[in-house]
C-alpha positions in Angstrom: -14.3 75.2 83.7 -17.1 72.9 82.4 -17.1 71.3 78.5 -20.2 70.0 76.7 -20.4 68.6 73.2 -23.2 68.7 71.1 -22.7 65.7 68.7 -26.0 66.5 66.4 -24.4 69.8 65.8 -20.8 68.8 66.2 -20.0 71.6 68.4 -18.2 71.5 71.4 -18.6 74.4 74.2 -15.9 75.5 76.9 -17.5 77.5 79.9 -14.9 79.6 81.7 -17.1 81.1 83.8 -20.8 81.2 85.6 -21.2 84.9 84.5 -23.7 85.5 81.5 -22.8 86.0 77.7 -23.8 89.1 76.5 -21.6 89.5 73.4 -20.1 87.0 70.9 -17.0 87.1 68.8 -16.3 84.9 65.8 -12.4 85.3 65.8 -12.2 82.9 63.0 -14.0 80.4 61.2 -15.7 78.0 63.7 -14.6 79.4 66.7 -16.8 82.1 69.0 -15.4 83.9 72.4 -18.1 84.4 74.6 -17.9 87.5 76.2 -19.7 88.9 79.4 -21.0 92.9 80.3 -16.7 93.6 81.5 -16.1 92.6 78.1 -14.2 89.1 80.0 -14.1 86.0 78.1 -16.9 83.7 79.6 -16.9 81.0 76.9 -15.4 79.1 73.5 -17.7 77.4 70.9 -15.8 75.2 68.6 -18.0 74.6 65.5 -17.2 71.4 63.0 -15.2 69.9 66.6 -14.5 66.5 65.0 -12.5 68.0 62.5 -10.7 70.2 65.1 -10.1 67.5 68.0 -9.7 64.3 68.8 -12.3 61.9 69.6 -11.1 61.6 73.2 -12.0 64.9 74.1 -15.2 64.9 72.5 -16.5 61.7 73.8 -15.1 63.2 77.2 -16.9 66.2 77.2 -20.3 64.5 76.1 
């Protein structure tokens, strides 16, 4: 599992996996599942992260 954090865009990604996206889910405001060609969830994007997590993690994941 690998993090990065986008701080101009304030968005923080979670990669679960090496395999490509191929299909993306908002499952609720700010937040994406990656998915890959098995329909297996590759990936999280959390948009507007500063509001969503602390500072820690996002300085962590830079």
């Amino acid at each position: 599992m690998k993090t990065a954090y986008d701080p101009e865009v304030d968005a923080l990604y979670v990669s679960l996996s090496d395999r490509p996206s191929v299909e993306s889910e908002e499952i609720s405001p700010g937040v994406v599942f990656d998915f890959d060609d098995d329909h297996r969830l590759v990936g999280i994007e959390l948009l507007n992260a500063r509001t969503r997590l602390a500072t820690d993690a996002l300085v962590a994941a830079e």
